[in-house]
Steps between C-alpha positions, in 0.01 A plus 500: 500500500755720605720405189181595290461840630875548429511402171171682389667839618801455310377368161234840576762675544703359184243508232410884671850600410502321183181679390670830517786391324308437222275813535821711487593313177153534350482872563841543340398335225169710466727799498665367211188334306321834552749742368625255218242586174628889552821409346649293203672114545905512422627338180633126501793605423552697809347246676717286385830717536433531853422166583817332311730739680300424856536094443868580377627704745320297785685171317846612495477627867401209624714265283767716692369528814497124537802439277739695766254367831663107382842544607422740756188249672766206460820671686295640799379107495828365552611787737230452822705714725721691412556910679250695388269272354217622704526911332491287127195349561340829640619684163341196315171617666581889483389581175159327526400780721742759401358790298586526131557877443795501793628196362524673113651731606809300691500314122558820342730597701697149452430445156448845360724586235801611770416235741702240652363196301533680180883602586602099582330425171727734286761344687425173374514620190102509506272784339313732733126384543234700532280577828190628273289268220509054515854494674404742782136334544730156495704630738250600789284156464794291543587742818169463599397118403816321555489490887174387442609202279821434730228431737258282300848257404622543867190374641471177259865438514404477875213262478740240319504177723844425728514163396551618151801704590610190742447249230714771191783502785478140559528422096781765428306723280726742315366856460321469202317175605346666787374787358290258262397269732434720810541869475372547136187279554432720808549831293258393183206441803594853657537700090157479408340656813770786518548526079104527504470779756818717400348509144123662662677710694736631215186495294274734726835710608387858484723746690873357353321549142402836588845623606762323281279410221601785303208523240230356308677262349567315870181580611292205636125408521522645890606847435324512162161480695659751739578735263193421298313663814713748626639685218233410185207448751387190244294248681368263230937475459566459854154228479694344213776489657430345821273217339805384318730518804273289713467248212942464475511499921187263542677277247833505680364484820319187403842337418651617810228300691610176290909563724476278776568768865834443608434782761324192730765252342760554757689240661364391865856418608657665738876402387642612184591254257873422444625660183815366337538766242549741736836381626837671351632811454372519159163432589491768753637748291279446216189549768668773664550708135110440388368587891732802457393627174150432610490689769677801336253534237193512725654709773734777283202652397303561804843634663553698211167655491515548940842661409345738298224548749777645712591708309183686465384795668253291718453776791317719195323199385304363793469900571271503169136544559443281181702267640326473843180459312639162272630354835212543633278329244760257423450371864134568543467258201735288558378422820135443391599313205762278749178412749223438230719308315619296797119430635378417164756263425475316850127526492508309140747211611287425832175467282661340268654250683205386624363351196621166344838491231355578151172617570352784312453702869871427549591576163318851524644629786869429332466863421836595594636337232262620207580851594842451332256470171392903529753806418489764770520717234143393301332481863632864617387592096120378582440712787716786394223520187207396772659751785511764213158462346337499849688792632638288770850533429586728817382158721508244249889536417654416855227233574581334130852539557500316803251193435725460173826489665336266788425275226824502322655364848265211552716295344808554739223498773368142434899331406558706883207370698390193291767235610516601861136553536480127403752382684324648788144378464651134460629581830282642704131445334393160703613668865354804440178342426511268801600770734146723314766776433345707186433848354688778649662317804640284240624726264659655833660242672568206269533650122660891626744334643621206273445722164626844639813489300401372152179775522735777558742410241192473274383850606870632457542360161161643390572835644847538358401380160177756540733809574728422184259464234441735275226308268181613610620872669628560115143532395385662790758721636529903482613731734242449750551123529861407414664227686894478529557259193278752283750797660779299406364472150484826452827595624693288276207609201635864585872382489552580900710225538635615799149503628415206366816312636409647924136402404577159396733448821213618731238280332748167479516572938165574540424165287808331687335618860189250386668220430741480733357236705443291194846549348644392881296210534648381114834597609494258746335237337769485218781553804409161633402360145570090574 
């Protein structure tokens, strides 16, 4: 009876929030669908310029991205301890939650046209490359997407059984044998899942396009609808737009289900497995080099661009009216889009646990994941029209702003809070019953406790990731309501790169400050990795 009550609240309480998911999405739409016959379709050829370049580019970044991750995930596999491993593993997570216009603008400064990458490759005899068009865009995915593959291989590497390694020791395998028989089966289960979602998130990239795309002719389907709205105020384009960048994400994003989750593949041992190929001094040194190089190219930038920052005149920055104002709204949004995003996510994954594996309940309060299927950009385009029309914009922008960047982190929120969520139930479900301990005096003394930090590392990640975007505010944003990416943005529009540089500095701490606790609880997971 008790049990009953219980579950009837929560699956309430899931299909309630699930309902006004899809209301938002259906009133977007409307926006779109309403305003759409005023204006004229785009040509297939466009069409079809912007979509070959958006596939391309989102190809070649991942095909990099998980090209370098290989001998990266399989060096910081044979190397379990080693000083220092604990701050790698943290930068692996860094740039998930780090925001992109700070992080730009460390690239520039490192692989600008006088930076430091640049100079060692004209010393190799190498020509220059160049931070704006395909090679810059390349550039700042791999930044951004290869900690996130080293991850993906890391954590299936990981899951591969110690009697394998025991029995390749016990047999003598040479180098080569073992990475066919053990480390390269390992990798092909682990490549589809992080290969799959690299390429959606190159794909739907918006803000790296923006600022080192360098024209039309890199533009992709994202920023077309952007600029379709904000510049050429052409809905039925933006409509057209969107439509076809659902159908290429809902397509990939039904492969990436097909990748078997390595996330929950990890190894349940608690010793790490004996690894002959790590012994020798040329071994060591080979892992040492590629952990090395790693870690330089993810962390010169960011201390390039907080070098920068320090240079700045920050005391007349923060002093800057304007600039009160963005922090302001930066946090005020951040913070509601952190705490909506947190409770809808947990609310969705108690309901939905709650209904039986591969029922259409269960399937339908997945949402988190389906979310990945809708652009930020074509949401935040549907209720700028609607907003507009109605007259609403003054209230409509910061409440659309926030509900779309809530959204956008549901993902991180449910891979936070899923696994530990179920973990606990398993648990604690059967004793909590027997002892009649439900609702509130539950939540306070059995789940609060137990799921305290995975929920704050959910709400950290979502607020951090909220205060960096600059999707939705693009559409939005004026003087009035300006956030600290959309400052930033229009600092280094203006060519205040001095500005731009003690902006990005403050908005890489502020983003730092909230996830802090996250990156320190990673830290020392990878510190005593085995």
């Amino acid at each position: 009876m008790i049990r009953a009550r219980e579950d009837r609240v929560w699956i309430s309480a899931g299909f309630f929030s699930l309902a006004g998911i899809l209301l938002f999405v259906a009133l977007a739409a409307a926006g779109l669908l309403a305003a759409a016959p005023e204006a004229s379709y785009p040509p297939l050829t466009y069409l079809w310029h912007l979509t070959a370049f958006t596939l391309w580019q989102a190809f070649l970044s991942m095909a990099l991205s998980v090209a370098f991750a290989v001998p990266v995930a399989l060096a910081l596999a044979r190397r379990p301890s080693f000083p220092g491993r604990g701050f790698v593993v943290a930068l692996m997570v860094l740039p998930l939650g780090l925001p992109v216009l700070p992080a730009v603008f460390g690239l520039v400064e490192i692989w600008g046209r006088q930076g430091l990458a640049n100079d060692a490759l004209v010393w190799f005899g190498a020509p220059r490359l160049s931070i704006y068009g395909l090679s810059g865009i390349l550039i700042a995915h791999v930044f951004f997407n290869l900690p996130l593959a080293v991850r993906f291989l890391l954590t299936g590497l990981d899951a591969t059984p110690r009697d394998e390694w025991r029995l390749a020791a016990s047999l003598g395998f040479s180098r080569l044998s073992l990475f066919r028989f053990v480390e390269g089966p390992a990798l092909l289960k682990a490549l589809p899942g992080a290969a799959g979602l690299i390429f959606m998130l190159c794909m739907t990239s918006f803000t790296i396009i923006l600022t080192l795309g360098g024209g039309p002719a890199t533009s992709t389907l994202e920023v077309a609808i952007y600029q379709a709205l904000k510049f050429d105020f052409d809905p039925a384009r933006a409509l057209a737009l969107t439509l076809l960048q659902i159908v290429l994400t809902g397509f990939v994003f039904q492969v990436l289900r097909l990748a078997p989750d390595v996330e929950h593949a990890r190894s349940t041992l608690s010793s790490r497995p004996f690894r002959p190929d790590a012994r020798g001094a040329w071994a060591l040194g080979v892992d040492s080099v590629i952990i090395l190089v790693f870690t330089l190219f993810v962390a010169a930038p960011l201390v390039a661009a907080a070098s920068a920052g320090v240079r700045a005149d920050l005391f007349r920055l923060v002093s800057d009216p304007l600039f009160h104002r963005a922090l302001s709204i930066s946090l005020v949004i951040a913070i509601s889009s952190g705490l909506l995003s947190t409770l809808l996510g947990y609310t969705l994954l108690q309901a939905r646990r709650r209904f039986a594996p591969g029922s259409l309940a269960r399937r339908s309060l997945g949402l988190t994941d389906f979310i990945l299927l809708l652009p930020p950009l074509a949401l935040g385009a549907g209720w700028f029209v609607l907003t507009l029309r109605l007259g609403w914009v003054g209230v409509g922008a910061p409440f659309a702003v926030i509900v779309i960047n809530a959204l956008m982190a549901m993902p991180f929120v449910a891979r936070a809070l899923g696994p530990s969520l179920d973990s606990h139930v398993h648990r604690t479900e059967h004793l909590a019953l027997s002892l009649g301990v439900t609702g509130w005096n539950r939540l306070r003394l059995i789940d609060w406790p137990a799921l305290k930090t995975p929920l704050l590392t959910a709400l950290a990640f979502a607020m951090a990731l909220s205060l960096g975007d600059l999707g939705a505010i693009a559409l939005f944003g004026d003087d009035n309501f300006i956030t600290l990416p959309a400052l930033l943005y229009a600092k280094l529009g203006s060519y205040r790169g001095t500005d731009a540089a003690g902006l990005s500095l403050i908005l890489g701490l502020v983003c730092l400050a909230l996830m802090a606790p996250a990156l320190r609880s990673f830290s020392a997971e990878g510190a005593h990795h085995g």
